[in-house]
C-alpha positions in Angstrom: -62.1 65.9 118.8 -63.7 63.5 121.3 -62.5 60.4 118.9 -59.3 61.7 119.1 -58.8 62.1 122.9 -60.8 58.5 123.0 -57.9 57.4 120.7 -54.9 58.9 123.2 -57.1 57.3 126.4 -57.0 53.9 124.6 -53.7 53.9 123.6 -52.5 54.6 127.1 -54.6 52.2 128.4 -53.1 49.9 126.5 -49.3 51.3 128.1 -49.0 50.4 131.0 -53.0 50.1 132.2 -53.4 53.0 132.0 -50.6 54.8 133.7 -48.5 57.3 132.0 -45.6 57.9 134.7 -43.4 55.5 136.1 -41.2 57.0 139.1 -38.3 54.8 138.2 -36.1 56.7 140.9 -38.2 56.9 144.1 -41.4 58.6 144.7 -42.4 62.0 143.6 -41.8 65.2 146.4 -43.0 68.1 145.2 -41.4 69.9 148.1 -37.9 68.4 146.9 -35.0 70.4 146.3 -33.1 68.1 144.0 -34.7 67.1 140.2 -35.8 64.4 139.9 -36.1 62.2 136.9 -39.1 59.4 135.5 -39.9 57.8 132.8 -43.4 58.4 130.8 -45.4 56.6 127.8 -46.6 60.0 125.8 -44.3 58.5 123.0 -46.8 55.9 123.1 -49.5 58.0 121.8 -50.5 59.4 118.1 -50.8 62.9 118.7 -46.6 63.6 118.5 -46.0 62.2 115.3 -44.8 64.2 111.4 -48.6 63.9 110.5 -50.3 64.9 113.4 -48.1 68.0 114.1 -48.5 69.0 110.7 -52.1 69.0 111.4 -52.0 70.8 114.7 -49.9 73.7 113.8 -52.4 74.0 110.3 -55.0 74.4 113.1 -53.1 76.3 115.9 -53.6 80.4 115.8 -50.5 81.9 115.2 -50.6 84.4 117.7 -50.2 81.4 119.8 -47.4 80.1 118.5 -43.9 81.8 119.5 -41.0 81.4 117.3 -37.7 81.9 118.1 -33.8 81.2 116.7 -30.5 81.6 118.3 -26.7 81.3 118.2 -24.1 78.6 119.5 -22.5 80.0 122.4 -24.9 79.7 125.8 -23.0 83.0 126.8 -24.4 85.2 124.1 -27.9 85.2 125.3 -29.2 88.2 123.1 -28.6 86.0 120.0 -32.0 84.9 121.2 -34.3 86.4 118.5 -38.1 86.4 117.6 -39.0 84.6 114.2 -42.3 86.0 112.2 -44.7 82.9 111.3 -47.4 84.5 109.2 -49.0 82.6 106.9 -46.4 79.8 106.8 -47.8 76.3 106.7 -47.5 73.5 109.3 -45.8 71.6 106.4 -43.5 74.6 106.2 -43.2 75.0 109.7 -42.5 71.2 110.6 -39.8 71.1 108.0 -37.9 74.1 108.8 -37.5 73.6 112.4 -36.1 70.1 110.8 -33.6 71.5 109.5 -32.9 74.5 110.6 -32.1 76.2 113.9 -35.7 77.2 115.2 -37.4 76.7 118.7 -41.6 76.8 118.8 -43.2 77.4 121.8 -46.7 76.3 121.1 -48.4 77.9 124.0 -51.2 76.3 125.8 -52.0 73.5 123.8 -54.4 72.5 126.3 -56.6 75.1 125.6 -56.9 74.7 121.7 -57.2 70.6 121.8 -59.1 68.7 124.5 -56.6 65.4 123.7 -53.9 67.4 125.1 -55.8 68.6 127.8 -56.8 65.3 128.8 -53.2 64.4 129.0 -51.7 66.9 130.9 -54.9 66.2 133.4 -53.5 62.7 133.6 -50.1 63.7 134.6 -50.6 65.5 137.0 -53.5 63.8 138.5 -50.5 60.8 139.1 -48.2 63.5 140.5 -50.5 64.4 143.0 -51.3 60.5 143.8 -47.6 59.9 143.9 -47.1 63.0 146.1 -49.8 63.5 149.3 -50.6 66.9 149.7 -49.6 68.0 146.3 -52.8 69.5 144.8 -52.1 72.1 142.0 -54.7 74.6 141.2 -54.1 75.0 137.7 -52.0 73.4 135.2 -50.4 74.8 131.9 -49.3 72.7 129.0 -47.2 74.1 125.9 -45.5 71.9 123.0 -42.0 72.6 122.2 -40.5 71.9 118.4 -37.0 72.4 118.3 -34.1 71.9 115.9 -31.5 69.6 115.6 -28.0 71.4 118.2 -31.5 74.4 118.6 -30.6 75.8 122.4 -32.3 77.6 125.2 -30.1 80.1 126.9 -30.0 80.1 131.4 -33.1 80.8 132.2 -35.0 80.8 135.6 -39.4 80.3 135.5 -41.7 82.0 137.5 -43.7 79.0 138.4 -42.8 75.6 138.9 -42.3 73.5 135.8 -42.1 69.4 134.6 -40.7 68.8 131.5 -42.0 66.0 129.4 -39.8 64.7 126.8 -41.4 62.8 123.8 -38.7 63.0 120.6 -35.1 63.3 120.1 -32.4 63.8 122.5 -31.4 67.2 124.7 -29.2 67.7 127.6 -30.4 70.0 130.2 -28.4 71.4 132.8 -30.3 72.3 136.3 -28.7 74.1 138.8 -29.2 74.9 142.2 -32.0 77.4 143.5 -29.3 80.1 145.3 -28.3 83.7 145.4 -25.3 83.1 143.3 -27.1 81.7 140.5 -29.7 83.7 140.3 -30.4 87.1 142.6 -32.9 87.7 144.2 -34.1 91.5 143.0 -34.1 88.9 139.0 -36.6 87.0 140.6 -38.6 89.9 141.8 -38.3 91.4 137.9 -39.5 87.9 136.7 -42.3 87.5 138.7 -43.4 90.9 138.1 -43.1 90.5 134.1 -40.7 93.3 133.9 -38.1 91.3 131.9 -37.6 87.8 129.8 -36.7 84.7 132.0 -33.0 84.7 130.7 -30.7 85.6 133.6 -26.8 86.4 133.2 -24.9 83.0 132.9 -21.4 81.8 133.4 -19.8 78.6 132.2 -18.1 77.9 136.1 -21.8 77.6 137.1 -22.1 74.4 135.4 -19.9 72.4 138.3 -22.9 72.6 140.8 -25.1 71.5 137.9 -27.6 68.3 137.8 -27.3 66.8 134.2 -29.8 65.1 132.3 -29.5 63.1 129.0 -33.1 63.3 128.0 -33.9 60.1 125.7 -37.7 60.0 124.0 -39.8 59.0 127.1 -37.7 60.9 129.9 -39.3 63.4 132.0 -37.4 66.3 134.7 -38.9 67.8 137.5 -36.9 70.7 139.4 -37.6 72.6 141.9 -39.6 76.3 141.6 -37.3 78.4 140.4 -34.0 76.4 139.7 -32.3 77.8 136.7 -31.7 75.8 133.5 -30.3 75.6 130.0 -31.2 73.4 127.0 -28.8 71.7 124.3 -30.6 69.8 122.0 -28.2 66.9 120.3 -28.8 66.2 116.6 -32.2 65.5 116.3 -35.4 67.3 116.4 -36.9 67.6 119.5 -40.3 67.3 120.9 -41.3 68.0 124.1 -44.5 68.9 126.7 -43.6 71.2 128.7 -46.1 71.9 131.4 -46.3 74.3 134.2 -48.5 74.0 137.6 -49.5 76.7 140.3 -50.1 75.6 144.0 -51.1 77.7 147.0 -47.1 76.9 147.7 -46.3 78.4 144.4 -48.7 81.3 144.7 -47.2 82.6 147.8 -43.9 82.9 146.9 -45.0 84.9 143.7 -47.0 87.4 146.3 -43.9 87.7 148.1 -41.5 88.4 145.3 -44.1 90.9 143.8 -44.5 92.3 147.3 -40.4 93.1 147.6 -40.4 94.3 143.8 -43.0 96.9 145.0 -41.4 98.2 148.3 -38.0 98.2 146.5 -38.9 100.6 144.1 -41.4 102.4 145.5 -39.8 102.9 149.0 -36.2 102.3 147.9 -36.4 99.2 151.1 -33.2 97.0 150.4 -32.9 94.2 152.8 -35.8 92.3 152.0 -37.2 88.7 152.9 -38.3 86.1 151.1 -39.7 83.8 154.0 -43.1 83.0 152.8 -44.5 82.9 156.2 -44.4 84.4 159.4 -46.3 87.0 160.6 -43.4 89.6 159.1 -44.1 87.7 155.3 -48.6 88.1 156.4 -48.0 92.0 156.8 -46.0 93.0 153.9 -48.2 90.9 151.7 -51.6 92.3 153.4 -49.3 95.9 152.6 -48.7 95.1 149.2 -52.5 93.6 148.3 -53.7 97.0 149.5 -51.3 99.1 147.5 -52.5 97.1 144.6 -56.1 97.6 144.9 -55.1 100.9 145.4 -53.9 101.4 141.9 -50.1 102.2 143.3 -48.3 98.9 141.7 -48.1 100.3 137.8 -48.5 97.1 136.0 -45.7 96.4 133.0 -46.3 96.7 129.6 -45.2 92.9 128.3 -42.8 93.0 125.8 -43.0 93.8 121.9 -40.6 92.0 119.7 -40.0 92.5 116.3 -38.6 89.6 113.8 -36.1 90.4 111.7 -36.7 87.0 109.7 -39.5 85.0 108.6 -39.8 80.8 109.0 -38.4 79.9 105.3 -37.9 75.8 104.9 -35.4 76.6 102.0 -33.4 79.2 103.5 -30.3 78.9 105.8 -30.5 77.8 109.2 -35.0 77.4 108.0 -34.7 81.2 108.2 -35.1 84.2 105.0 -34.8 87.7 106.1 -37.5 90.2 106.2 -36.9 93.5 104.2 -38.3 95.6 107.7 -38.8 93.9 111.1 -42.2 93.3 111.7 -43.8 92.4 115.1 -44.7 88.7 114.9 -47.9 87.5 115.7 -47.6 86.0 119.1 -46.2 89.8 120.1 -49.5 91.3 118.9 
């Protein structure tokens, strides 16, 4: 393990002394509230390559590892389905999500391999240099695989999010962070875990869109919140996608949580989202009480059952499963 993350410090020593981000478009504001696009050298290293994913996801526990497929039209969200993984090779997996229509979400990454956590340390140690007074808490990192024309529906994330893309090509779509594209009561439901991240969508939103061709070495930043679609081109994709928490980010999840709370349990309607204020201090105080209290009933995450099984020789990478079984990253 150490020779390896050795290996991915001298290679990117060798690009670019050491640097791994080039802000190609200004500097980085992590109080923006426009993308913003860069350039990156993560292409650069070995750990992205056929062989070295085949090894990973050998490796990687399954329960880990979220599999997903989906349909062609970004309006039919709930064609978004879960794909059972069990006991399927990372030769397997690597070649069906070649050739068929498969997304992998291989969640935190940085836990399971240090490499990857010394990457993702890099990055966002030159955000934070690029950007005074940005200084994240914690940082998340998760490896997408994704098919050739493979899609993710309009979504909105709880925390704040930089994409990282290493092969293939996608188009993403970012859109602005605004009542009309996504309400305010779906945050409050996303924040508290009550639902998935995929919010209602409609093609006319796509006007006040920012539109990125990603190319192998791209990487997106968007503001907390801004919902976004994926379209992957013809290609398989690879990407790091990595998610950070601030005391900026933090708040705003308090304050969401706060209004879900007082909605439903006191039926309150007009509700703000300032994050500060003395108004934001006490309903926040409130809400923190309530929960040591016990009063804030916690969801129960979600439990999804596959209907198909990761399958390199059947259509779309897919065979069906005689019963739907709950896969392993739902267990």
């Amino acid at each position: 393990m150490m020779q390896g993350a050795m290996k991915a410090d001298a290679t990117a020593q060798k690009a670019g002394n050491g640097r791994l981000i080039d802000w190609c478009t200004g500097p980085f504001d992590a109080r923006g509230v426009r993308p913003l696009a860069a350039r990156h050298r993560l292409p650069e290293l070995d750990l992205f390559n056929d062989e070295a994913l085949i090894d990973m996801l050998d490796r990687y526990p399954r329960n880990r590892l979220q599999a997903w497929t989906m349909g062609t039209d970004p309006m039919h969200r709930e064609d978004w389905q879960p794909v059972d993984t069990t006991d399927v090779s990372g030769k397997d997996l690597l070649a069906a999500v070649k050739s068929g229509r498969i997304w992998y979400n291989i969640l935190r990454l940085d836990l399971f391999d240090r490499r990857y956590r010394d990457i993702v340390n890099q990055l966002y140690s030159e955000m934070a240099e690029a950007s005074p007074g940005f200084t994240p808490v914690s940082t998340v990192g998760t490896l997408l695989l994704s098919s050739p024309n493979a899609m993710v529906y309009y979504h909105a994330d709880g925390p704040p999010t930089t994409l990282f893309h290493i092969r293939g090509h996608k188009r993403m779509w970012i859109y602005p962070m605004k009542d009309r594209f996504v309400s305010q009561q779906l945050l409050e439901e996303i924040f508290g875990s009550a639902m998935d991240e995929e919010i209602p969508y409609s093609p006319d939103f796509d006007k006040s869109a920012d539109v990125f061709d990603l190319s192998p070495g791209d990487l997106v930043w968007w503001p907390q919140n801004a919902p976004h679609r994926i379209e992957n081109l013809d290609t398989l994709n690879v990407s790091l996608s990595t998610r950070y928490h601030t005391e900026a980010s933090e708040r705003r999840k308090l304050v969401y949580n706060a209004n879900r709370f007082f909605r439903r349990k006191l039926g309150w309607r007009q509700l703000s989202v300032n994050e500060s204020g003395l108004a934001s201090f006490v309903k926040c105080f409130s809400y923190r009480l309530c929960r040591r209290a016990g009063w804030d009933n916690k969801t129960e995450g979600y439990v999804y059952k596959a209907k198909v099984r990761v399958d390199p020789n059947g259509n779309l990478g897919l065979s069906p499963l005689a019963e739907p079984v709950t896969p392993p990253f739902s267990r």
